[in-house]
MOPAC internal coordinates of N, CA, C and O (Angstrom, degrees):
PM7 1SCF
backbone

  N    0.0000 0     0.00 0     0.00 0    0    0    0
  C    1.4402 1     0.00 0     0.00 0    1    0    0
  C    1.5337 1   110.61 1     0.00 0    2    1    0
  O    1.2310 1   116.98 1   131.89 1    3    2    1
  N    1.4755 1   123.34 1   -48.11 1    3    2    1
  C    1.5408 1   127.56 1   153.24 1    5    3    2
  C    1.3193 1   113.04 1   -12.03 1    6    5    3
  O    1.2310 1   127.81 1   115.79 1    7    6    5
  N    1.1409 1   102.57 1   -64.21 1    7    6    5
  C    1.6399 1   111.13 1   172.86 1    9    7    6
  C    1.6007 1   127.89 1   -12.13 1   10    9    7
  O    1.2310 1   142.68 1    92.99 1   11   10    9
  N    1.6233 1    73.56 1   -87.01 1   11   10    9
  C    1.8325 1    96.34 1  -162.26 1   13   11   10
  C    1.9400 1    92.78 1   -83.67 1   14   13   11
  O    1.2310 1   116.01 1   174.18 1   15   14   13
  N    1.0703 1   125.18 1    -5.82 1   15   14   13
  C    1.5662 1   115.99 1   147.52 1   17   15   14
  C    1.6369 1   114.87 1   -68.77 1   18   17   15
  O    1.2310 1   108.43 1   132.46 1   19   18   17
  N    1.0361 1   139.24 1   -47.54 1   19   18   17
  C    1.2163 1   134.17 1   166.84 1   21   19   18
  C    1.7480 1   106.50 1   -54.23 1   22   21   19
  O    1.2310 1   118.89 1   160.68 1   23   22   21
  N    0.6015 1   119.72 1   -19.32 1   23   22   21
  C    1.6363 1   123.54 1  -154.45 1   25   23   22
  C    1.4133 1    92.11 1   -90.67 1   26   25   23
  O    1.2310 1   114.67 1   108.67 1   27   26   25
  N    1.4809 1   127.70 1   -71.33 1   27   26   25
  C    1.5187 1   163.36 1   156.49 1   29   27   26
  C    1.4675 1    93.26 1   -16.02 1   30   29   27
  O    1.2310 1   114.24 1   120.65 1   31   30   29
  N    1.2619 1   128.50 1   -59.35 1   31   30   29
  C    1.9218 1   140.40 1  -173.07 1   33   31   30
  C    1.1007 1    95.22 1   -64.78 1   34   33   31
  O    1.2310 1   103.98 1   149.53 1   35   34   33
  N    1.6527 1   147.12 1   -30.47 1   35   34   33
  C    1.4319 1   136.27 1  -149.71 1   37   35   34
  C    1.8422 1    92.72 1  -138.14 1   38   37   35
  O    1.2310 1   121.52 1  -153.11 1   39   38   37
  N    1.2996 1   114.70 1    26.89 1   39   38   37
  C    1.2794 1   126.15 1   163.56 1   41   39   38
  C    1.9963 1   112.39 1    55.65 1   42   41   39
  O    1.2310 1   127.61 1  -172.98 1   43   42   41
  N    1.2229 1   102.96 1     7.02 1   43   42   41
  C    1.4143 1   112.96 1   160.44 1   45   43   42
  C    1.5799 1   113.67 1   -70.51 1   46   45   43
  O    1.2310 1   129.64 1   -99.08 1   47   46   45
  N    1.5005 1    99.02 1    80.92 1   47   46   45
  C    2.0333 1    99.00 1  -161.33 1   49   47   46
  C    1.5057 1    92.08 1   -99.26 1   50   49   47
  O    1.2310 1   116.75 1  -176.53 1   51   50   49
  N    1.3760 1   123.78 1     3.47 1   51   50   49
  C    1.8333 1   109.29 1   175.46 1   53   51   50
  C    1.6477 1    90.20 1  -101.49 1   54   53   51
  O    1.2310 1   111.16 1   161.03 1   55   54   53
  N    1.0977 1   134.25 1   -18.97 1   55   54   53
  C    1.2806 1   140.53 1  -165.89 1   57   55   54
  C    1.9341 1   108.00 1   -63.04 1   58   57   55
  O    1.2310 1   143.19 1   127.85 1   59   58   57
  N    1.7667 1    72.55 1   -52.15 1   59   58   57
  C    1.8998 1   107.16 1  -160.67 1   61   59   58
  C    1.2534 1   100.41 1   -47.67 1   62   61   59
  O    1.2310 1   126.68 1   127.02 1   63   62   61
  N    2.0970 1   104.76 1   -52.98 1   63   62   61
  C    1.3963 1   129.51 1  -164.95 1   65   63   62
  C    1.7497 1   105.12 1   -58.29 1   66   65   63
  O    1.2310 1   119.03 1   152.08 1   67   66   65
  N    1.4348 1   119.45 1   -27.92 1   67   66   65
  C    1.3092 1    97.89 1  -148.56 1   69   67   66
  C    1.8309 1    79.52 1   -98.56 1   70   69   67
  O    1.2310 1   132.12 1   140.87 1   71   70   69
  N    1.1078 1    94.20 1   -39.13 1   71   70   69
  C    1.8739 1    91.62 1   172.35 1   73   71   70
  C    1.4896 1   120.69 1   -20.93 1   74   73   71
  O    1.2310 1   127.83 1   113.53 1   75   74   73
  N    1.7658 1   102.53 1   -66.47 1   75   74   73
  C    1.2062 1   116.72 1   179.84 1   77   75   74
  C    1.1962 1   117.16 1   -37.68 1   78   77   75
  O    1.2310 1   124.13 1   112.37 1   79   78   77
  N    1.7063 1   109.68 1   -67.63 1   79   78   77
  C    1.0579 1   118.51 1   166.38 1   81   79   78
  C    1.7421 1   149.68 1   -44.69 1   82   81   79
  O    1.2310 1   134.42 1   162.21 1   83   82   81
  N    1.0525 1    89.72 1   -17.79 1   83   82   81
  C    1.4702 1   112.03 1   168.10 1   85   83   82
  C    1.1548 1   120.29 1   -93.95 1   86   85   83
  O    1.2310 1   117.96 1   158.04 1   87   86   85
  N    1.7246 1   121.49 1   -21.96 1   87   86   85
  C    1.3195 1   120.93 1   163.45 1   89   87   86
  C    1.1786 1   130.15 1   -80.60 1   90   89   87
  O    1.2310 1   119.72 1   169.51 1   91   90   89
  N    1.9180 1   118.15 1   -10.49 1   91   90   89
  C    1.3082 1   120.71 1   152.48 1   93   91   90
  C    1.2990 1   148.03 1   -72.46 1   94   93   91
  O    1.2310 1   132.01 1   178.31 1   95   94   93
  N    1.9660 1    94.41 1    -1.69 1   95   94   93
  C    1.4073 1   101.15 1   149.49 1   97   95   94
  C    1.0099 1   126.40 1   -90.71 1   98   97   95
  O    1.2310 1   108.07 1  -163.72 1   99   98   97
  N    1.4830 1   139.88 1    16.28 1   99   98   97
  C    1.7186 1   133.44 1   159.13 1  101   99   98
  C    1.4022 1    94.07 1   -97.94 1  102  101   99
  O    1.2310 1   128.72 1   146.17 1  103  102  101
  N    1.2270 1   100.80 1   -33.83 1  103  102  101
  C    2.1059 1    76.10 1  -157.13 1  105  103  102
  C    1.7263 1    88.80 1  -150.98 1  106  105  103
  O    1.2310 1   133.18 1   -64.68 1  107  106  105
  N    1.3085 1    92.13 1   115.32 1  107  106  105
  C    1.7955 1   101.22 1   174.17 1  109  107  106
  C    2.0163 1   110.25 1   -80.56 1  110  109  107
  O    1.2310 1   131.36 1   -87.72 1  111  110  109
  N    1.5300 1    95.68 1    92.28 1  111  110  109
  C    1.5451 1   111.55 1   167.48 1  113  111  110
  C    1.3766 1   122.47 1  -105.16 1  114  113  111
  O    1.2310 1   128.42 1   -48.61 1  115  114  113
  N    1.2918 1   101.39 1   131.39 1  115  114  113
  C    1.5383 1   108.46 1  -170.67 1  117  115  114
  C    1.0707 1   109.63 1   -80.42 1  118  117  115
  O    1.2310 1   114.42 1  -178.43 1  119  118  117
  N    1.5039 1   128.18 1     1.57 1  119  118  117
  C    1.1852 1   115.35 1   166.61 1  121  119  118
  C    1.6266 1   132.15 1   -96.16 1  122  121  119
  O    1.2310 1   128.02 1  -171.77 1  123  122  121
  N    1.2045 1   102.16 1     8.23 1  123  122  121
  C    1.5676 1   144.92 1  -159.95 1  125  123  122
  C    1.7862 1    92.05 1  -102.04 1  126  125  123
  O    1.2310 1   127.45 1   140.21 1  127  126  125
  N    1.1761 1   103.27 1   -39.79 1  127  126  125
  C    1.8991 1   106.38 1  -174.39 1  129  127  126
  C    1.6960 1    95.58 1   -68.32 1  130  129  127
  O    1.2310 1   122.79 1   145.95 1  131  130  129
  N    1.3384 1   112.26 1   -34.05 1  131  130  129
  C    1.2173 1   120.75 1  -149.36 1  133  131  130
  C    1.4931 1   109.81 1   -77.90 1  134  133  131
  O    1.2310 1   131.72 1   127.34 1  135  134  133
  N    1.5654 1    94.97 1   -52.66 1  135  134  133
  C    1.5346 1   104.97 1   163.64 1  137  135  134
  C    1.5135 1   133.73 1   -64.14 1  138  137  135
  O    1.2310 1   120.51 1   171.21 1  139  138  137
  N    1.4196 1   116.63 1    -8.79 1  139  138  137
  C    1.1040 1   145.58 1   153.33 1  141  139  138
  C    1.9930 1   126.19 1   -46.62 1  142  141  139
  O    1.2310 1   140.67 1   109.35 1  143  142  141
  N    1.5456 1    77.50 1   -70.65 1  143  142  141
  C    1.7165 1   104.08 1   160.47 1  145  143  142
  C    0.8920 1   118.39 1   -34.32 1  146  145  143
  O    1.2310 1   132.84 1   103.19 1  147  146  145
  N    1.3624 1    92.80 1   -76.81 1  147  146  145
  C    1.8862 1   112.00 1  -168.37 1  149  147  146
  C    1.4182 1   107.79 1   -55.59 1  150  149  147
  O    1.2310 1   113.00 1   151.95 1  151  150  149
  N    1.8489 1   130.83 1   -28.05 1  151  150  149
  C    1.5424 1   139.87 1  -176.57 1  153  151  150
  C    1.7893 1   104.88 1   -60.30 1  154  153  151
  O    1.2310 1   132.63 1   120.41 1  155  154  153
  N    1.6216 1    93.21 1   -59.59 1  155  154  153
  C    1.3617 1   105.69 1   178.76 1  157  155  154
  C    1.6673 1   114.34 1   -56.07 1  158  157  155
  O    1.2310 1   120.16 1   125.64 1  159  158  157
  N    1.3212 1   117.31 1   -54.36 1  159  158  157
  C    1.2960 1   114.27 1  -179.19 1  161  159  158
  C    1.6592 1   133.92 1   -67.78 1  162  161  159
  O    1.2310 1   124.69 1   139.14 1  163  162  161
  N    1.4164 1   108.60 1   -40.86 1  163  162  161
  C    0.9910 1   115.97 1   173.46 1  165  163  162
  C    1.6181 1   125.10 1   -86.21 1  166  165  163
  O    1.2310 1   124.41 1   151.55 1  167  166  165
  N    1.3838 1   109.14 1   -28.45 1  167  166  165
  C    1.5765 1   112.76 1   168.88 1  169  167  166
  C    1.2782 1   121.23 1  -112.22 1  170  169  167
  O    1.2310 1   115.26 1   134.78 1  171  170  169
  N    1.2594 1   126.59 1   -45.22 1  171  170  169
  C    1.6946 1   138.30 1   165.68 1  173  171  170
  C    1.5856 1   116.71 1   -53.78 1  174  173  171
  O    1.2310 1   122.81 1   151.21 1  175  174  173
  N    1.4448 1   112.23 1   -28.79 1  175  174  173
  C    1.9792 1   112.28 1  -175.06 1  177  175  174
  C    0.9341 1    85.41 1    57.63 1  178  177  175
  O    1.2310 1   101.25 1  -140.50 1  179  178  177
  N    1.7369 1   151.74 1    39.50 1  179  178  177
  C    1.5769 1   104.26 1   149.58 1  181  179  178
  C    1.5346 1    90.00 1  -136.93 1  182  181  179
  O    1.2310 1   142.07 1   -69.59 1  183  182  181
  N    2.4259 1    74.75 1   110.41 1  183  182  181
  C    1.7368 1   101.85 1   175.49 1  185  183  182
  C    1.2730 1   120.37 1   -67.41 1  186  185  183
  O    1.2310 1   109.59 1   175.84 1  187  186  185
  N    1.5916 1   137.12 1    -4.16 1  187  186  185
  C    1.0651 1   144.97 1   178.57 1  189  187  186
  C    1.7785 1   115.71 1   -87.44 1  190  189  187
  O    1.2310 1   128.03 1   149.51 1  191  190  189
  N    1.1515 1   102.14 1   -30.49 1  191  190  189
  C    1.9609 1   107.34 1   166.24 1  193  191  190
  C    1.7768 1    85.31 1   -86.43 1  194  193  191
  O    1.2310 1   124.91 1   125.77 1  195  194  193
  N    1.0292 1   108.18 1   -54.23 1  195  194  193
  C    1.6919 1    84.80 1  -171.71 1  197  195  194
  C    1.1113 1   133.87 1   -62.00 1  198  197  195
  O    1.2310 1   118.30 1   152.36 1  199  198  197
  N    1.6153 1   120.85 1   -27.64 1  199  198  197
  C    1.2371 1   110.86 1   153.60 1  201  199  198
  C    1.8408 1   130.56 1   -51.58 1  202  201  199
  O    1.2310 1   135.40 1   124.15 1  203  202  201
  N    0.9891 1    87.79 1   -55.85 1  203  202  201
  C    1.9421 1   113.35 1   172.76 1  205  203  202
  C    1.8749 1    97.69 1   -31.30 1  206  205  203
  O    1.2310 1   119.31 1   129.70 1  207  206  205
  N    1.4171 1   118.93 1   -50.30 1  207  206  205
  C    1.5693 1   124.89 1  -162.36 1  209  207  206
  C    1.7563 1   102.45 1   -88.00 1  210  209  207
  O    1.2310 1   131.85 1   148.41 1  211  210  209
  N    1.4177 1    94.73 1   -31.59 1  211  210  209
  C    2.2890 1   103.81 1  -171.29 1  213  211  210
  C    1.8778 1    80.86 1   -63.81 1  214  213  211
  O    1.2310 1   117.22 1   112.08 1  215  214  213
  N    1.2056 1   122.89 1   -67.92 1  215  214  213
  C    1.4192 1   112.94 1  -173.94 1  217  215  214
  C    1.0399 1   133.03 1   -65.56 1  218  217  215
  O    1.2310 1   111.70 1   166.92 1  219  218  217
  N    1.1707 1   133.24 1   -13.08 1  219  218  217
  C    1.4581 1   121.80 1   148.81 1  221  219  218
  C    0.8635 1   120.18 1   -90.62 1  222  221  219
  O    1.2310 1   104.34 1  -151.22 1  223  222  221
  N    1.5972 1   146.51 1    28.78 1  223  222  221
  C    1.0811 1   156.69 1   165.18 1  225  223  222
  C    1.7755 1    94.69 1  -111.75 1  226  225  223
  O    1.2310 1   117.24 1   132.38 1  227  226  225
  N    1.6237 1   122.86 1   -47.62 1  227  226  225
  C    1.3459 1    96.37 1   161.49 1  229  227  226
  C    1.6120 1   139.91 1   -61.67 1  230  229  227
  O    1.2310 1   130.06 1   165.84 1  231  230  229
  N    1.2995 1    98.21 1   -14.16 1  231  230  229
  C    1.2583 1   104.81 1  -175.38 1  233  231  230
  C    1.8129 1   109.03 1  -102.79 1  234  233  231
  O    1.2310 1   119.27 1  -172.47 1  235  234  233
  N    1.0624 1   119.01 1     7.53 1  235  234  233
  C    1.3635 1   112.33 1   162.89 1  237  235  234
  C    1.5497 1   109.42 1  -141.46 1  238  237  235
  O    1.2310 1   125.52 1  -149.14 1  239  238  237
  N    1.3593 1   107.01 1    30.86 1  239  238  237
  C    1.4976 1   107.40 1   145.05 1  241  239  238
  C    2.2981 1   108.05 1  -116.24 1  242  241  239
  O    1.2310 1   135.96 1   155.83 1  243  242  241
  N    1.4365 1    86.71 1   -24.17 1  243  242  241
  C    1.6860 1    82.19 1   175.84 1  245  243  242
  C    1.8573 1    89.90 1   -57.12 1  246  245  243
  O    1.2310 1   121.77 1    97.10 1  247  246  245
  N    1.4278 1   114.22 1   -82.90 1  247  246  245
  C    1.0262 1   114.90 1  -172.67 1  249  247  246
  C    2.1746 1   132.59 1   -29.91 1  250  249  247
  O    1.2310 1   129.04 1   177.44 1  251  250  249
  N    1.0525 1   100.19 1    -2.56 1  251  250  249
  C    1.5795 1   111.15 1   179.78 1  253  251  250
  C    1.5227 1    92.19 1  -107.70 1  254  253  251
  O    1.2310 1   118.04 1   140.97 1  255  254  253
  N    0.7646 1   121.34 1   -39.03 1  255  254  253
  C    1.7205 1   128.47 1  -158.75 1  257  255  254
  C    1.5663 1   110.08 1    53.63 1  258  257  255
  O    1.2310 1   117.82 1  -131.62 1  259  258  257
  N    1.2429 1   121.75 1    48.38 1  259  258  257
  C    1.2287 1   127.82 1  -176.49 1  261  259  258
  C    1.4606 1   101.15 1   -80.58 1  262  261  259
  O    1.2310 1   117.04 1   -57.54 1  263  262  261
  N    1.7822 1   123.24 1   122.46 1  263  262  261
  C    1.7417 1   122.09 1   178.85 1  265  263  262
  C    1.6242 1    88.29 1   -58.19 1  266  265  263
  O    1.2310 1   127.77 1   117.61 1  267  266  265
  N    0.9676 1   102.64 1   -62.39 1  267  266  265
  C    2.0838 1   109.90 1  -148.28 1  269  267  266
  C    1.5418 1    92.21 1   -46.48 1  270  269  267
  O    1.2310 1   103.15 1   178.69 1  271  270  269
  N    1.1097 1   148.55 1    -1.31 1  271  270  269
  C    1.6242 1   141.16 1   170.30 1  273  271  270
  C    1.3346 1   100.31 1   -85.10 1  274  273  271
  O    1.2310 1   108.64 1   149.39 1  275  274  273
  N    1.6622 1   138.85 1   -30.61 1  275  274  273
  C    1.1081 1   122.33 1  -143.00 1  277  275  274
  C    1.4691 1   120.66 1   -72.30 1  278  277  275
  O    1.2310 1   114.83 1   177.46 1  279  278  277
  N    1.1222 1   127.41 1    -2.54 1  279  278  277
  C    1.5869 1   135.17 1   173.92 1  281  279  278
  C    1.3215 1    93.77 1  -109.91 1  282  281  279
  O    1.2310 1    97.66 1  -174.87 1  283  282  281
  N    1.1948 1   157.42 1     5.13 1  283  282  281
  C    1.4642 1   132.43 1   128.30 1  285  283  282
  C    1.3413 1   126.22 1   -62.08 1  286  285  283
  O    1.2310 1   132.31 1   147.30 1  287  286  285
  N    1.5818 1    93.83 1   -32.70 1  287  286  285
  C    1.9899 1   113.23 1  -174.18 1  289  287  286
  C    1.4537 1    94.07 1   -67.11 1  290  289  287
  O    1.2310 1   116.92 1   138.60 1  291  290  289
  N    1.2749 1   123.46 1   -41.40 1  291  290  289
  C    1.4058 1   123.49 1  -157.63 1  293  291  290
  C    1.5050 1   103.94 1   -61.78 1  294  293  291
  O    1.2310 1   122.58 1   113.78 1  295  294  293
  N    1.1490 1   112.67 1   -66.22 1  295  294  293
  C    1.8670 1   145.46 1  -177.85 1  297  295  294
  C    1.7774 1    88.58 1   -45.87 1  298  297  295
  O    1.2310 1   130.37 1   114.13 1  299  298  297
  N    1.0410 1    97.60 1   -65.87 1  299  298  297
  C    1.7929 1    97.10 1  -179.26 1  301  299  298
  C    1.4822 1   133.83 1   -24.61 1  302  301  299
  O    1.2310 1   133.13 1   112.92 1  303  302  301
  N    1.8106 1    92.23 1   -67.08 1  303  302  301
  C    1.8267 1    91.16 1   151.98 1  305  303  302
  C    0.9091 1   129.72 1   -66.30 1  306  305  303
  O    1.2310 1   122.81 1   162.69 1  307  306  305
  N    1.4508 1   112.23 1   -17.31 1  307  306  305
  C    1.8866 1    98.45 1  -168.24 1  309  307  306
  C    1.3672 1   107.61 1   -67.39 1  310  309  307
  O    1.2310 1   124.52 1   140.42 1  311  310  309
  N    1.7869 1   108.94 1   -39.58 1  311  310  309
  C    1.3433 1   107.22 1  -175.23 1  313  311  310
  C    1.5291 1   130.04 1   -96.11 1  314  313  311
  O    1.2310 1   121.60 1  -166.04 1  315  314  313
  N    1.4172 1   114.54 1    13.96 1  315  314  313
  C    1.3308 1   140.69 1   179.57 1  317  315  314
  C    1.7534 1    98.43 1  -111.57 1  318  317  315
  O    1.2310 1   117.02 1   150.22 1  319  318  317
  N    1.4322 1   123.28 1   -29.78 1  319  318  317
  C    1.6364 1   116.10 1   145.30 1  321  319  318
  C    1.5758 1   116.04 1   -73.24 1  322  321  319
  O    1.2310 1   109.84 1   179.12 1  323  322  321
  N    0.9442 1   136.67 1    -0.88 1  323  322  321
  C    1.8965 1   136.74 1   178.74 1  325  323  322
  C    1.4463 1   106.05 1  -107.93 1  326  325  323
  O    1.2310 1   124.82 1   134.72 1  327  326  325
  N    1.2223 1   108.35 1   -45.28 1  327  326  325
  C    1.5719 1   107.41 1   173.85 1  329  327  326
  C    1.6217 1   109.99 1   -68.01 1  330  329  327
  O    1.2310 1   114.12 1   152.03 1  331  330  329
  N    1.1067 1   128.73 1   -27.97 1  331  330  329
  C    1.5288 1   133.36 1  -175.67 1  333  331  330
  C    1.5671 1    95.88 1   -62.58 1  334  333  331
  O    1.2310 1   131.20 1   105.79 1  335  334  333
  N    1.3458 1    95.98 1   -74.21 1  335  334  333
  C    1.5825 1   104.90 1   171.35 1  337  335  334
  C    1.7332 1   131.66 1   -19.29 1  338  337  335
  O    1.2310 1   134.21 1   100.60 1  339  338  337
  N    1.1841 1    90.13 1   -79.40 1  339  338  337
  C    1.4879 1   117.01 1   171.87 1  341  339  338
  C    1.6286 1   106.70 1   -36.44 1  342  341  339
  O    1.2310 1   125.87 1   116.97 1  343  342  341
  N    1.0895 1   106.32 1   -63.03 1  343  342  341
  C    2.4062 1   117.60 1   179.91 1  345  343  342
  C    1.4567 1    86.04 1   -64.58 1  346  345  343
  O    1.2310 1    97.81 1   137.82 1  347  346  345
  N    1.4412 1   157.20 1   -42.18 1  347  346  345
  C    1.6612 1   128.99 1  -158.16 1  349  347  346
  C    1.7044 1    83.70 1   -82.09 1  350  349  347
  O    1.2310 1   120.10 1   180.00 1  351  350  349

């Protein structure tokens, strides 16, 4: 995940993406969905992978019940409720 954060800082965002992605085959982190999300949504525009990544990042940080996520969890719905919105 180091990775494609370095990657992401120096605007290599297809780089970042495949990083990510490649780091969810060693080790499935929900915070990895998140950073994912946020790639697609905030730099890629495509709210439809970003939705797809905000929810499994809600659903495997609900499922950990980890506190220290909870202001990512928070932000998560808000913008996985705006993007819903926004596509009807």
């Amino acid at each position: 995940m180091e990775t494609g954060d370095s990657q992401e800082k120096v605007s290599q965002y297809k780089g970042a993406l495949a990083s990510y992605l490649k780091s969810l085959q060693y080790e499935e982190d929900g915070f990895t969905y998140y950073m994912i999300a946020n790639l697609y949504d905030q730099t890629l525009k495509d709210k439809k992978k970003a939705a797809t990544y905000f929810k499994k990042f809600i659903s495997s940080a609900s499922a950990s019940k980890a506190t220290n996520n909870k202001q990512y969890l928070d932000y998560a719905r808000v913008r996985l409720d705006e993007i819903s919105k926004s596509s009807k």
